[in-house]
C-alpha positions in Angstrom: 0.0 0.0 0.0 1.7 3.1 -1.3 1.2 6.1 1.0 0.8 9.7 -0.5 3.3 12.4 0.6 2.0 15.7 0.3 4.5 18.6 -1.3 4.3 20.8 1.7 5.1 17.8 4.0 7.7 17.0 1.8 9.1 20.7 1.7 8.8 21.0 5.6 10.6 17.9 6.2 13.5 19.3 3.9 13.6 22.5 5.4 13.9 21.2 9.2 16.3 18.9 7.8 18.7 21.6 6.2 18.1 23.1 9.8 19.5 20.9 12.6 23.3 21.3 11.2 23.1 25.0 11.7 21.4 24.8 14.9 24.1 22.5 15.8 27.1 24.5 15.1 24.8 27.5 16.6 24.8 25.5 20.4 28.5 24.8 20.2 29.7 28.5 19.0 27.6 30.9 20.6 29.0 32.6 23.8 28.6 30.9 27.3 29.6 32.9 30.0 30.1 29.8 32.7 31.5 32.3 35.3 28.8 33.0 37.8 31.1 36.0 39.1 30.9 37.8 35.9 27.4 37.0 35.6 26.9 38.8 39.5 28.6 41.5 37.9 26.4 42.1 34.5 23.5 41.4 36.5 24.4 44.5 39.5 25.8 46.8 36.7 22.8 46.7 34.7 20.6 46.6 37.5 22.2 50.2 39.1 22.2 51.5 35.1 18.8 51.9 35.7 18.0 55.7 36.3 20.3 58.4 36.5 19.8 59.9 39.9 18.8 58.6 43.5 18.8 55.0 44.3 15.4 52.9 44.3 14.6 50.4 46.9 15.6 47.5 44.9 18.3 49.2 43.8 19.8 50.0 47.2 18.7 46.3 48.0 20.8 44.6 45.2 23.8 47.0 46.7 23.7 45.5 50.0 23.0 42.1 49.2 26.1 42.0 46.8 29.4 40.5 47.5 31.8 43.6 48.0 34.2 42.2 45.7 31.5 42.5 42.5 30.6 46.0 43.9 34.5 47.1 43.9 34.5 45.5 39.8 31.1 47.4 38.9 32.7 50.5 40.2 35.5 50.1 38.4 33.5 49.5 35.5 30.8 51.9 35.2 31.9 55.0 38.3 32.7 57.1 35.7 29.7 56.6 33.5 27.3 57.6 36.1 26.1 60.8 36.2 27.2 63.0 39.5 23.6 62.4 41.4 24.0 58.3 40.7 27.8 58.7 41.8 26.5 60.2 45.3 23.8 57.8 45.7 25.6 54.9 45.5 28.9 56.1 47.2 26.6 56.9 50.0 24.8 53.5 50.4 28.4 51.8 50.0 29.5 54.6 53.1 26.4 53.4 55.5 27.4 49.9 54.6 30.6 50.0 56.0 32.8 50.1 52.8 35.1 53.2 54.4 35.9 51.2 57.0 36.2 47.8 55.6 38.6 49.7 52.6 40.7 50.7 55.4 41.1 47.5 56.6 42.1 46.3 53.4 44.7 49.2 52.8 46.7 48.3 56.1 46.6 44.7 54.4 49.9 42.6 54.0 48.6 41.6 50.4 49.7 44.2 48.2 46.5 43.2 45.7 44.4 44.2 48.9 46.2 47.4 49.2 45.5 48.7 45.7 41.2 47.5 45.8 41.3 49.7 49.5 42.7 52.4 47.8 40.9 52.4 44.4 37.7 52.2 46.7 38.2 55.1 49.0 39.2 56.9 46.1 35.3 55.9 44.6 33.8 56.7 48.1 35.8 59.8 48.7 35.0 60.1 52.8 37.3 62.1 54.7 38.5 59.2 57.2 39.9 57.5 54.5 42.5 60.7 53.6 44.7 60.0 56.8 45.4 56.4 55.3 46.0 56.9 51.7 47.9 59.4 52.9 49.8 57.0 54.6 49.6 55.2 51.5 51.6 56.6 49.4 55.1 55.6 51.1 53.9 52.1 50.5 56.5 50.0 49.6 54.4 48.7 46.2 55.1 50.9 42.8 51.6 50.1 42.1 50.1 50.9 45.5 51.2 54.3 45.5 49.9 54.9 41.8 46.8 54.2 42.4 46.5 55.5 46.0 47.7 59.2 44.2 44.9 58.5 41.6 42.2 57.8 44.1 43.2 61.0 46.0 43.1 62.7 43.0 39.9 61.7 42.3 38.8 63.0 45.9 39.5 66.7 44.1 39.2 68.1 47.8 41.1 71.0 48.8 41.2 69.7 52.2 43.9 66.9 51.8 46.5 69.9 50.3 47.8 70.9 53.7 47.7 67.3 54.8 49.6 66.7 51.8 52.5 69.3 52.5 52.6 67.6 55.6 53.7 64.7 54.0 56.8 65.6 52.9 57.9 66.9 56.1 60.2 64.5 57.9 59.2 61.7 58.4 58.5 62.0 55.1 55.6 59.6 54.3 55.2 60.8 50.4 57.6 61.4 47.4 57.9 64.9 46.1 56.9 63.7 42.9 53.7 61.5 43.8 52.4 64.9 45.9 53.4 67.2 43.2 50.9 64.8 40.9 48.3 64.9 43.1 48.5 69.1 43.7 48.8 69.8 39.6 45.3 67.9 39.1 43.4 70.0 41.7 44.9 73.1 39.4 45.3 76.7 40.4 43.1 76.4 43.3 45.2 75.0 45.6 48.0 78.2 45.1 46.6 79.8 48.4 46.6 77.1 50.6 50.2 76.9 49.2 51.3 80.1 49.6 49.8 80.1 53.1 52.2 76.8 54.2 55.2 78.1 52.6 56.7 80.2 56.1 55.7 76.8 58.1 57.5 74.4 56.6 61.3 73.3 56.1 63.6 74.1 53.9 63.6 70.8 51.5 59.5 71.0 51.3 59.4 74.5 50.6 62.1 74.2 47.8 59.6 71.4 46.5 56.3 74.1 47.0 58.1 76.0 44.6 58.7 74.3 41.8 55.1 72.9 42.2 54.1 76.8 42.2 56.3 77.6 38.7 54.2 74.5 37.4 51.1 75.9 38.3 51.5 79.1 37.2 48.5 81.8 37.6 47.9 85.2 39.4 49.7 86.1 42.9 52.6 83.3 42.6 55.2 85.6 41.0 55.2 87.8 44.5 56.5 84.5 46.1 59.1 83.6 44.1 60.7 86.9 43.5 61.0 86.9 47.6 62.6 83.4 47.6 65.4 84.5 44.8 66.1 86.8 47.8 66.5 83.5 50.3 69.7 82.8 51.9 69.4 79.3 50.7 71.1 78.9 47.6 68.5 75.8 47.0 65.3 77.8 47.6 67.1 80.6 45.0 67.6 78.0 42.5 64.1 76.6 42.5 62.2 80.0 42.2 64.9 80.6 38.9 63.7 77.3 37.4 60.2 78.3 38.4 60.1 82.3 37.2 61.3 80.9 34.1 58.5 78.4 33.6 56.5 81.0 34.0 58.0 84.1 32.0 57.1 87.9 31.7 59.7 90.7 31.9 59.8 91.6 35.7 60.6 88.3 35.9 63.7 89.0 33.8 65.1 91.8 36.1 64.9 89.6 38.6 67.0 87.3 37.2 69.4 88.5 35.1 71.5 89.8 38.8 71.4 86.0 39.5 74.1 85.7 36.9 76.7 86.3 39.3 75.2 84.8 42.3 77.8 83.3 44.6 76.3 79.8 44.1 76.7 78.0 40.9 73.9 76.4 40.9 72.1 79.4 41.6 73.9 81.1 38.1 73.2 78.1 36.7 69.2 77.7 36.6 69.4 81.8 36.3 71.2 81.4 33.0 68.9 77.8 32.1 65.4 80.1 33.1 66.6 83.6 31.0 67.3 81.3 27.9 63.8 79.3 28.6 62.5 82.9 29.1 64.5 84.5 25.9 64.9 87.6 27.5 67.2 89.3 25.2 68.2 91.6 28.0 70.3 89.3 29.5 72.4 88.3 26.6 75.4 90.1 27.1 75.6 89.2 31.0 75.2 85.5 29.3 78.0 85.9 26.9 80.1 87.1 30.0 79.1 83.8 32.0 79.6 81.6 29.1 83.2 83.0 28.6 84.5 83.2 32.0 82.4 81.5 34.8 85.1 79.2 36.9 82.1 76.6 36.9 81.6 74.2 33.8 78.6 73.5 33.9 77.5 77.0 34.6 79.2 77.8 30.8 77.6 75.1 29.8 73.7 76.2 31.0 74.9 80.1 29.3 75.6 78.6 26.3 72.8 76.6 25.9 70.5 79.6 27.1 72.4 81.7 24.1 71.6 79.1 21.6 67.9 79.1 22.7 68.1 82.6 22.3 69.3 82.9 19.1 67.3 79.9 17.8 64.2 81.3 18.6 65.4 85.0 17.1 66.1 83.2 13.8 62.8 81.4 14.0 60.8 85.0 14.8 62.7 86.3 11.5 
C-alpha cells in the first residue's frame, strides 16, 4: 500500500532537515559565559544602570546584598559613566554599609593586591576618614600601591587633603615629592593659596619642593613669592624659584633674574642662565656671553651657552 506524501510535508521535512546542522554549530559557537562572578557582575551593573539619579529600593537592595568584591569591579567599571547624582547615591549607600571602614582594613593589608582595591575604593567613596590612610599610602613600599592610592586622592579633588599633603613631605617623610606634586597639579590653580599660606611653616627641602610645584602651576599672585625666595639665603630655595620664574615668564621676571648671573652659588647662576634662555629675555644676553666666557664653573658655561643658543634659535625662527 503506497502512502501519499504531500509537497508541503515533503518541503517542511527538507527545510527542518537543512536546519538541525546550523542549529548544531549555533549551540556549540555561541558565547557561554560559565563564570557566575561575571554573571553577579552584569546582573548588578545593569541593575544600578537603571536611572540616573537617586537610588530605588531595589536598587539600594541589590547593593547590600552583593558580595563587595563584584561591587569594587562594577565600580571600576561603570563609576565614571554615572552621572554625578547616581555617583552620590551609591557612594553613600556603600559609606552606610561599611565600605570606608572595611577599605581601610584592606589598605593596612599585607597583600599588596588588597592594598590597591582599599585604595581604588576610597578613592570611589571619597569620605574624609579614608584621607589619613591613603595618605599614609603613598610611602607604600608597592610601585603600584602608590599609583593608584595618588589616583584615588586625585579623584577625591578636595582641597582639604593639600595641607595634609604638604605635611607629608615633612620628615618623616611619608610621600615622594613627585607622587604629591601629581596629586597638587590635578586640583589646578586652586590650591595656590593654601600653598602660599604653608610656605613660612615648613622646612627648607619641602618648601624648595612648593616652589617648583608653584612655577608649574603658574597663575595670578605666585610671582610675588618667588621673586622673595630668589632673595632667600638658601642657595637651594634661590635655585628653584629661577627654574620656576622661568616656567612661568614675563619681563619683571627678567630683572629679577638677570642679577642671579653672578650669584655666589653655581647652581644658583646656573638655573638663572637655564630660566633667561627658557624665558629668551634678550636683556640678558650680554651678561650670558660674559658667563659663558668666564664662569670658573663648567657646567654653569655650559647652561649660558645653551641659554644663548635658545636665544638665538628662537630669534632666527621670529625672523
Amino acid at each position: 500500500m503506497e502512502v501519499e506524501i504531500k509537497w508541503w510535508m515533503a518541503a517542511l521535512a527538507g527545510m527542518i532537515l537543512a536546519l538541525v546542522p546550523s542549529l548544531f554549530l549555533w549551540g556549540k559557537v555561541r558565547p557561554r559565559n560559565k563564570n557566575p562572578e561575571l554573571l553577579k557582575i552584569a546582573k548588578l551593573s545593569k541593575a544600578l544602570s537603571r536611572g540616573r539619579g537617586p537610588l530605588t529600593y531595589s536598587q539600594v537592595r541589590k547593593i547590600e546584598k552583593a558580595d563587595p568584591w563584584v561591587v569594587y569591579r562594577v565600580l571600576l567599571k561603570d563609576y565614571d559613566f554615572w552621572t554625578p547624582e547616581r555617583q552620590i547615591a551609591i557612594t553613600c549607600c556603600l559609606a552606610r554599609n561599611g565600605y570606608v571602614e572595611q577599605s581601610i582594613k584592606m589598605l593596612k593589608s599585607s597583600n599588596p593586591v588588597e592594598r590597591v582595591q582599599g585604595a581604588e575604593l576610597l578613592g570611589f567613596l571619597q569620605s574624609q576618614s579614608g584621607v589619613a590612610p591613603l595618605l599614609e599610602a603613598l610611602g607604600d613600599p608597592q610601585d603600584e600601591v602608590r599609583l593608584v592610592t595618588a589616583t584615588a586622592l586625585k579623584r577625591m579633588n578636595d582641597l582639604n587633603i593639600v595641607l595634609p599633603l604638604i605635611k607629608s613631605l615633612e620628615p618623616p617623610v611619608k610621600a615622594t615629592p613627585a607622587r604629591v606634586a601629581e596629586i597638587l597639579f590635578a586640583l589646578g590653580p586652586p590650591v595656590v593659596e593654601p600653598i602660599l599660606r604653608a610656605m613660612d611653616g615648613v622646612t627648607e627641602p619641602t618648601r624648595g619642593v612648593l616652589i617648583s610645584i608653584l612655577g608649574e602651576i603658574g597663575g595670578a599672585g605666585i610671582t610675588d613669592e618667588l621673586f622673595r625666595a630668589l632673595q632667600d639665603r638658601a642657595p637651594h630655595i634661590r635655585g628653584r624659584a629661577a627654574e620656576a620664574l622661568g616656567r612661568i615668564g614675563g619681563q619683571e621676571a627678567g630683572t629679577r633674574l638677570i642679577p642671579l648671573l653672578t650669584d655666589s652659588s653655581a647652581e644658583v647662576r646656573a638655573r638663572a642662565a637655564q630660566a633667561l634662555g627658557e624665558m629668551g629675555c634678550q636683556e640678558a644676553l650680554p651678561a650670558l656671553q660674559e658667563l659663558k666666557q668666564r664662569d670658573e664653573e663648567w657646567k654653569v658655561r655650559a647652561s649660558a651657552s645653551h641659554a644663548i643658543r635658545e636665544m638665538s634659535g628662537r630669534t632666527r625662527k621670529n625672523d
